[in-house]
N, C-alpha and C positions, 0 to 999 in steps of 0.2 A: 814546330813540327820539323824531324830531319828530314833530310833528303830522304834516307831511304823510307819512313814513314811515307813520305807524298806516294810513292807506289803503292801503298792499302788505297788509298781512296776511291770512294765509289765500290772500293772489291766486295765480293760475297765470301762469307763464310762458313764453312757447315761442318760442324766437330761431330765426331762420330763417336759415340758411348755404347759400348757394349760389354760382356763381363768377360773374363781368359775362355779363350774357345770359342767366343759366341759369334765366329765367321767373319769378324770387323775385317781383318785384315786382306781376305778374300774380296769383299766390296769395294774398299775403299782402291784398292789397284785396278778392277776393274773401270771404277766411275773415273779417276784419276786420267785414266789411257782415254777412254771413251769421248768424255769429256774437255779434255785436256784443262784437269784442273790439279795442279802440283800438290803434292800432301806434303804436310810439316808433320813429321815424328818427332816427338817429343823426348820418344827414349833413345832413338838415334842420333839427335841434336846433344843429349846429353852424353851420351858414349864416345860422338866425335871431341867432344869436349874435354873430357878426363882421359882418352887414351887417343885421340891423332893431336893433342896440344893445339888446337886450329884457334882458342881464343886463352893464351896461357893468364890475362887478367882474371877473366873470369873462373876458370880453372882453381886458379888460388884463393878464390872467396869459396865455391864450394868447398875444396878441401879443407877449409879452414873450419867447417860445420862437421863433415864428415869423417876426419882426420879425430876429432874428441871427439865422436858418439852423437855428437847433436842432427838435429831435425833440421833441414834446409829451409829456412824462415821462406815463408808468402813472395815476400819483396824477392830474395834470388831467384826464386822459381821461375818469376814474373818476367823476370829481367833477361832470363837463359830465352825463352818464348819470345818476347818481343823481339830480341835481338835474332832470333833465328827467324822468324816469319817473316822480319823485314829482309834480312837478307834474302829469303827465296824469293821475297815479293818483286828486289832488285834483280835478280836471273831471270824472272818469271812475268815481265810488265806488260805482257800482253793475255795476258791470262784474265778471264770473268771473276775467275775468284778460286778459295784454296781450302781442302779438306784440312780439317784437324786433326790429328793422333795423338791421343795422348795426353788433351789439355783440351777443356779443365777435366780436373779428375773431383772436385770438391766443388760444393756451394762456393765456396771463399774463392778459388779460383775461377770462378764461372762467374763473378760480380766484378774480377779481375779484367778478366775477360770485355766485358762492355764498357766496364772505362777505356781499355785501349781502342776499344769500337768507335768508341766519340770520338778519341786524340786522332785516331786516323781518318776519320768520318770515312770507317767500311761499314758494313752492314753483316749482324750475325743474323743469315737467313733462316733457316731449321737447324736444330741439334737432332741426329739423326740416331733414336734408340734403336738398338737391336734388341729387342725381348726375346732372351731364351732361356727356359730355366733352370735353374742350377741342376737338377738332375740329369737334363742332357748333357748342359757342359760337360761335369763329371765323368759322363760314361766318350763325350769325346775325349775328352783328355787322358785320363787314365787305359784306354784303349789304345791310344794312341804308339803304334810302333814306326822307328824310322832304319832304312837297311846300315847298316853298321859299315859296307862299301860307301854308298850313293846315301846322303842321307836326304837327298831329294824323290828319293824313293819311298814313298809314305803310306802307311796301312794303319786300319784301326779294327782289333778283333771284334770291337763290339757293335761292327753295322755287318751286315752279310755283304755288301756289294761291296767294301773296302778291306775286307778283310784278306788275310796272304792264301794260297792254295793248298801251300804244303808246309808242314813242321819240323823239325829237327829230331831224328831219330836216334837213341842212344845205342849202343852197344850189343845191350839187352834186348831190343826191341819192343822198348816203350817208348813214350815221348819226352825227347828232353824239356828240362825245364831249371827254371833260374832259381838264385834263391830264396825268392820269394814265392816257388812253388806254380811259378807262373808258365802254360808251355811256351819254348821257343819259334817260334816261325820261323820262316825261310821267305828271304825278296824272290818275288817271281821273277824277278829278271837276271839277278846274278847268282843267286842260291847262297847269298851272303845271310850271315845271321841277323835276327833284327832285335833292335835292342829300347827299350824306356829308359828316356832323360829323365832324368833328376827334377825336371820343373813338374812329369807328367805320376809320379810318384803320388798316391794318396793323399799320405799327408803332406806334401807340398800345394798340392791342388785344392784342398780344406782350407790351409792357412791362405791362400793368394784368393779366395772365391769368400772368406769372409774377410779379409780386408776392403777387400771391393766392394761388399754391400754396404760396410761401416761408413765407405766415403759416398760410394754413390748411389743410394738410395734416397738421401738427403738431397741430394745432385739432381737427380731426375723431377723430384718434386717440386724442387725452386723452379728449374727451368719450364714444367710444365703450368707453374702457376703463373711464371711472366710472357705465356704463350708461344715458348720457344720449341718447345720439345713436338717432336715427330715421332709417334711409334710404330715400329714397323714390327711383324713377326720374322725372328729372325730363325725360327724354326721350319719355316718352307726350305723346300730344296732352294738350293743357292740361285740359282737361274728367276727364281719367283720372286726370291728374295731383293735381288736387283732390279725386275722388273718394278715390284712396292716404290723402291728408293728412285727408278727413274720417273716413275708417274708424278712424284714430289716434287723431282729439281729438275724436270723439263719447263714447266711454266715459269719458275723462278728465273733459271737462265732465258727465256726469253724465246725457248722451242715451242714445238709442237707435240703436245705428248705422241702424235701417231710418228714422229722421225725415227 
């Protein structure tokens, strides 16, 4: 065991699986603040990786897959995670234990997973699902506008209570619209235009919502068959939605569900 492994031990674990949209990232910062339990992303660990150069060895073993077209083998994947959990674990050693993002995303990695459970002797307490189903996602996502100023300025046409107040008027005195015949909104706070990324495009949102089921449908069953899995409805309003996930990991952590 390294050193910085000896910080997993005794620690709790709890990955959070949910599909694009399905609110994870909204929860898991809450519980995280709340809590004070650190989240490992996964895709952030990876991003610092290939663009702040922060581990240029390993750096050069993914390129070396992704550079020819190849699939990042099990083993690096494994290796990128370990190596970043432990290092939070070393920033983080007084912490009860540390949300997942991001990992596992597969069976394979999920078996991954509990072998480093043993070598650290942490404990993987619940995997917390968020069930919501693809039809909502969809109509989150694809609703989803952000102000072209502020893009922390967020609307989505397809809930009435999120949606923008006012449209973009043409010339004419119709309502503009893109070209995908979509109308334009207006941010209620700057009157800046509001515009759809790229990720929240149709068929972008298709292809990223059926690779998801491909890996983690298989994902959700393994872990429910070795008694790991927690489902939560992740279609409640968000506030309900948190309360489900804190009635679970108050007893775990060692609270009172009434704190």
């Amino acid at each position: 065991m390294t050193d910085f492994s000896k910080n997993l031990k005794n620690k709790l674990l709890f990955p959070f699986v949910a599909p694009p949209n399905g609110g994870k990232g909204t929860q898991t910062q809450i519980l995280s603040e709340r809590y004070h339990l650190p989240t490992f992303d996964m895709g952030s660990t990876f991003r610092a990786i290939m663009k702040e150069g922060k581990d240029p060895e390993l750096k050069a073993e993914l390129e070396s897959y992704m550079n020819n077209g190849k699939l990042v083998p099990i083993k690096t994947v494994v290796k990128v995670f370990q190596k970043g959990l432990e290092a939070l674990a070393a920033d983080h050693s007084e912490a009860k234990g540390f949300i997942l993002d991001g990992f596992p995303r597969n069976q394979e990695q999920a078996d991954a997973l509990l072998e480093l459970c043993q070598h650290w002797e942490a404990e993987l307490s619940k995997a917390i699902y968020l069930n919501v189903s693809l039809d909502i996602v969809k109509a989150r996502a694809t609703g989803r506008r952000f102000c072209s100023e502020n893009a922390r300025h967020v609307y989505n046409v397809n809930d009435e209570c999120l949606a923008p107040k006012q449209q973009k008027i043409s010339p004419d005195g119709s309502i503009a619209t893109d070209q995908q015949g979509r109308a334009i909104g207006l941010c209620d706070i700057d009157q800046a235009e509001l515009i759809v990324r790229t990720d929240d495009e149709p068929q972008t949102v298709e292809k990223r919502l059926a690779e998801y089921q491909k890996e983690t449908n298989p994902l959700i069953e393994h872990l429910q068959e070795k008694g790991y899995l927690a489902e939560i409805n992740g279609e409640q309003a968000p506030e309900k939605v948190t309360l489900a996930i804190e009635s679970l990991i108050q007893p775990i952590l060692g609270l009172s569900t009434a704190s």
